[in-house]
C-alpha angles and dihedrals in degrees: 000000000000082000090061095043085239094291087110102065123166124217095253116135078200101066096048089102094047110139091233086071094058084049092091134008090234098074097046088112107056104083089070106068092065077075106063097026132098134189104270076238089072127176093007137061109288096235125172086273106060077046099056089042091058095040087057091046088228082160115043072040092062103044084051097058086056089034086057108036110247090110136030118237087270098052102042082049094045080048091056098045089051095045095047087043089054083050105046092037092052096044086053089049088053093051092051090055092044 
């Protein structure tokens, strides 16, 4: 965590008391927000897949085809849902051949 100068915080209640956050006052906040976040695979298990879905940005890319015009709510939706479903079914694939 000190590497990272506390911007790479896990989501560890644990680790809210940790010294490095008392380093600076700066970063006096940031224990907090282990309080009022949640893993984007919520509520459900982060997999590799919820992980591979948020390192793509299938989601904020979603929202952006509607935001922007180039899909209606149901397309860019029905986008999403295709592109997260390629992504969960191959990962389980994966894990049957491993």
């Amino acid at each position: 965590m000190a590497a990272g100068r506390d911007f790479n915080m896990p989501f560890l209640t644990n680790l809210t008391k940790h010294a490095v956050y008392k380093s600076d006052n700066q970063y006096r906040f940031i224990p907090e927000v282990a309080k009022v976040t949640v893993p984007l695979s919520w509520p459900g298990p982060t997999t590799a897949a919820s992980q591979q879905v948020w390192d793509l940005y299938i989601i904020p890319d979603m929202l952006a085809q509607y935001a922007t015009g180039k899909m209606s709510v149901d397309q860019a939706i029905a986008w999403g849902e295709k592109e997260m479903q390629e992504i969960y079914a191959g990962l389980l694939e994966a894990e049957k051949i491993c």
